[in-house]
C-alpha positions in Angstrom: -21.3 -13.8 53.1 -17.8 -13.6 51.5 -14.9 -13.2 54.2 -11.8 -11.7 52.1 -8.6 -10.2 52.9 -8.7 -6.6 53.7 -7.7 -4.0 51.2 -7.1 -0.9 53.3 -3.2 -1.5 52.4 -4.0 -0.3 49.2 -4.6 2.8 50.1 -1.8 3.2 52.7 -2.3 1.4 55.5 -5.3 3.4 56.7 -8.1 1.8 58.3 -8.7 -0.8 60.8 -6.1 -2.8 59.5 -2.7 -0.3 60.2 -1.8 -2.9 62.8 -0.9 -5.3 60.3 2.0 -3.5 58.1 4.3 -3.0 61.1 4.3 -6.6 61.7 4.9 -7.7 58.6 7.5 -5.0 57.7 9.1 -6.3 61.2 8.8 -9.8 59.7 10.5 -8.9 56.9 13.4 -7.6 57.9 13.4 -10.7 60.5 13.8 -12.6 57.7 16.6 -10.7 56.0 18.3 -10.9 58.9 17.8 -14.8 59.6 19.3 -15.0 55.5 22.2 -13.7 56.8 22.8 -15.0 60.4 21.8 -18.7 61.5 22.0 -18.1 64.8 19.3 -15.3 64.7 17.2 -17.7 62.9 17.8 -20.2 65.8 17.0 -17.6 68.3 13.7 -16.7 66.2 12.2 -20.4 66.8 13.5 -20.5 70.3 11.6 -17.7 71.6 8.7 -18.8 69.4 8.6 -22.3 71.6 9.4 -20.7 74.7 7.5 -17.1 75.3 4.2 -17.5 75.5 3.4 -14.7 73.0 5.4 -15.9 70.8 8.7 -14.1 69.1 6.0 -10.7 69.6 7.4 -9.5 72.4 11.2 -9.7 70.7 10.6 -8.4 67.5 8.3 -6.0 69.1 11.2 -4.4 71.0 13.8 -5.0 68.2 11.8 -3.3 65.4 10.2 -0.7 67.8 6.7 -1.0 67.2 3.7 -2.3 69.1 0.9 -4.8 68.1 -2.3 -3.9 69.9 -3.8 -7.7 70.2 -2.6 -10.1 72.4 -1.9 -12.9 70.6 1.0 -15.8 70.2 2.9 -15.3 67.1 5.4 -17.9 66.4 8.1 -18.2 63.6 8.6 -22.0 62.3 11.5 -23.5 60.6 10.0 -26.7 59.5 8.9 -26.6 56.4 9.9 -23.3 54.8 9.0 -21.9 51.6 11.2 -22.8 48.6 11.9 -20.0 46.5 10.8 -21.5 42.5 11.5 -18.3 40.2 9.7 -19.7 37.7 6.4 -21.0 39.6 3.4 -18.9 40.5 4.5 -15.9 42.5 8.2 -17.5 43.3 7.2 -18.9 46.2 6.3 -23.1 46.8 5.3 -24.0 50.4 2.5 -24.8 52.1 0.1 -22.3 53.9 0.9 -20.3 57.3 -1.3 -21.1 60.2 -3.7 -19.3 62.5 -5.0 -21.5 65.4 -8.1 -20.4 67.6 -8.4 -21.6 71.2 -12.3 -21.7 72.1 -14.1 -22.5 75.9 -15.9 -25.3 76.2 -19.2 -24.8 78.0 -19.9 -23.7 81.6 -21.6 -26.3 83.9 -24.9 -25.1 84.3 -25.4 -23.6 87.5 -24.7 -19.7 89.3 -21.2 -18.6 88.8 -19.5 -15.3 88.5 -16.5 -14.5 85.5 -15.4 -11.0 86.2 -18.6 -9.8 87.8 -20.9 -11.0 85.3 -23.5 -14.1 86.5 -23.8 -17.1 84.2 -26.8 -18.9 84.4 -27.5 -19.8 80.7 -25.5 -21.0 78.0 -26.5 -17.8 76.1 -25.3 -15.8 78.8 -21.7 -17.7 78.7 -22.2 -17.0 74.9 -22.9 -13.1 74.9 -19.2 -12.8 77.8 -17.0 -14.5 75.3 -18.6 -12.2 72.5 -17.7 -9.3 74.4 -14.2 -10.4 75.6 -13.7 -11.5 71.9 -15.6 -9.3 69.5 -12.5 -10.6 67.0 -10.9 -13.7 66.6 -7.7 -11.1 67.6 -9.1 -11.3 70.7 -9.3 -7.8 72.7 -7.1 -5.0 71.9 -4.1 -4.6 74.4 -4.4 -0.8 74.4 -8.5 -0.8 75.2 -9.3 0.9 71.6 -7.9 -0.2 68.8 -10.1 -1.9 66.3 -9.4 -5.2 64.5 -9.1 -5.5 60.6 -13.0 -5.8 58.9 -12.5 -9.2 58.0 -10.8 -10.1 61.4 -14.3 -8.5 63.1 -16.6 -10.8 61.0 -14.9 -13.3 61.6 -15.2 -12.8 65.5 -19.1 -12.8 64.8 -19.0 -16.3 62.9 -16.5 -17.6 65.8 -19.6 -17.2 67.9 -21.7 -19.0 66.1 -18.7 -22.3 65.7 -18.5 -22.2 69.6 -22.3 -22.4 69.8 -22.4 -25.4 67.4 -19.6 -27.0 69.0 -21.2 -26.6 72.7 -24.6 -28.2 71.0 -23.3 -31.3 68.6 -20.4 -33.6 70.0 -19.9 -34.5 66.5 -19.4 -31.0 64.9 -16.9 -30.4 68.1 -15.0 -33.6 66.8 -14.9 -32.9 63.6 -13.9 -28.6 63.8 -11.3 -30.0 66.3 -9.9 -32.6 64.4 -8.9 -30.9 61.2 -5.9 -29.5 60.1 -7.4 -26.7 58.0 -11.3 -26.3 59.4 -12.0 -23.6 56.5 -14.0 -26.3 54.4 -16.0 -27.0 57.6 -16.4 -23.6 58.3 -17.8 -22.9 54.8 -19.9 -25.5 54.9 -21.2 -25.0 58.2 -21.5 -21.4 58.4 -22.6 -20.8 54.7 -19.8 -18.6 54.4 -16.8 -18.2 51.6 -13.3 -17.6 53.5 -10.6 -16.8 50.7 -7.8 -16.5 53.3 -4.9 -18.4 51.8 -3.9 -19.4 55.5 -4.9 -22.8 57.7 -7.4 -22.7 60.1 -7.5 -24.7 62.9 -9.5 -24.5 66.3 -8.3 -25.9 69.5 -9.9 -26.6 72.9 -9.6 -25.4 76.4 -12.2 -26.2 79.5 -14.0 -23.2 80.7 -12.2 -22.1 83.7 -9.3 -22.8 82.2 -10.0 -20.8 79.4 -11.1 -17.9 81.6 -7.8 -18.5 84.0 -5.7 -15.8 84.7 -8.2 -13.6 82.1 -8.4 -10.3 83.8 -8.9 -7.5 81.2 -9.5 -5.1 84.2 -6.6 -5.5 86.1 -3.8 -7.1 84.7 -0.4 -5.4 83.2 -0.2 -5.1 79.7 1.0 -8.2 78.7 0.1 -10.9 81.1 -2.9 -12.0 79.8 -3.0 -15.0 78.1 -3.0 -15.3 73.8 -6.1 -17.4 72.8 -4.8 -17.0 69.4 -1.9 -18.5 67.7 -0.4 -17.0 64.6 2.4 -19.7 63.0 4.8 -18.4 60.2 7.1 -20.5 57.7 10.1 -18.4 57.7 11.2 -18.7 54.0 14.7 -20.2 52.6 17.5 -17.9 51.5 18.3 -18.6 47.8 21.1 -20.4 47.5 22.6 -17.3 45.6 22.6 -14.4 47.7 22.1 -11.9 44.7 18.3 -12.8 44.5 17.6 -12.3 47.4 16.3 -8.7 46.9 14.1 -9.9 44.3 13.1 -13.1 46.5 12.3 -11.1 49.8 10.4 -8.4 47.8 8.1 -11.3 45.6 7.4 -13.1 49.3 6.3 -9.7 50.9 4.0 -9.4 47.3 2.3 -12.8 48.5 -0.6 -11.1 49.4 -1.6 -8.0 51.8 -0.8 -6.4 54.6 -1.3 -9.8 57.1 2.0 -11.1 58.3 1.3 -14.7 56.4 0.0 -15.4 52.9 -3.4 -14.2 52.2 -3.2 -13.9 48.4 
């Protein structure tokens, strides 16, 4: 099984994985903007610490569009991408970051997460599956459907969390790394050619289940299990280039709003 970056942008944008353009268009000109004012920069990485969706919600309403997963995406400032003209694409800088919170297990026993009984570990299994067919997470609007690669990677998330809940060691070692897609290849059989870091964090079971409550909640209360972290690139010293630098960093790679070339 090969996990690869999607290629519906290549033919517009169409597809499961529309979603994805707005952001990173929105990103972009986040980034034109943060060339050109410091402080807008500063605010970028201040509501990236402090909201806990991230600078989403911000550029969401700045940019007028609307990402239909509920996740944390967070603009970083340390280290940024050096722009090298003569080196690869004209970017140097080490990979963006996507980090997945998973539940550690239920106790064993009778209990009730949004109407559904748990008495198995297969049973805890099959809710988070259905709460998170993606590693997106569920869509905000009810319908709208993750990119292909996203949704296979939901299924192989399942199969992590299982490993994890059954070998203390493999839980050590999936939590412990800084980028888990060597362990993830290895474990799962898989390839992943995502040009991103993976990492996996680690929440108790009712507290990865509190305040979750896809049924009743507003639109944007319930929590982000996912993280998204992006290294906002530096300006050029010489403004002139910085057509040709923004447009080479939006031609890292496809429609995802960090490096997947």
């Amino acid at each position: 099984m090969t996990i690869e970056p999607s290629k519906a942008w290549e033919n517009g944008g169409t597809g499961s994985a529309a979603p994805f353009p707005r952001l990173r268009t929105a990103y972009l000109r986040a980034i034109a903007r943060a060339w050109r004012d410091p402080s807008f920069l500063e605010q970028l990485v201040r509501k990236s610490k402090d909201d806990p969706y991230g600078v989403l919600p911000f550029l969401e309403k700045e940019y007028r569009f609307r990402f239909p997963f509920n996740v944390k995406f967070a603009i970083s400032d340390d280290p940024r991408p050096q722009w090298r003209p003569n080196e690869m694409l004209g970017w140097l800088a080490d990979g963006d970051e996507i980090d997945i919170t998973l539940p550690g297990p239920p106790a064993l026993r009778k209990v009730r997460v949004h109407d559904d009984s748990l008495t198995t570990l297969a049973d805890a299994i099959a809710l988070y599956c259905q709460w998170f067919p993606s590693m997106l997470g569920p869509p905000r609007d009810g319908v709208s459907q993750p990119p292909d690669d996203f949704a296979e990677f939901g299924v192989l998330t399942a199969r992590l969390l299982a490993m994890m809940w059954g070998d203390e060691k493999f839980k050590e070692q999936l939590l412990g790394e800084r980028d888990a897609r060597r362990l993830v290849q290895a474990a799962m059989g898989v390839i992943v050619h995502w040009n991103f870091n993976l990492k996996f964090s680690y929440l108790d079971w009712d507290e990865f289940w509190n305040d979750i409550d896809y049924q009743g909640q507003p639109e944007g209360t319930i929590p982000a299990r996912v993280k998204i972290t992006v290294n906002i690139p530096q300006n050029p010293p010489d403004d002139a280039v910085w057509p040709v630098a923004l447009a080479a960093y939006n031609d890292t790679g496809p429609q995802y709003p960090f490096t997947c070339a």
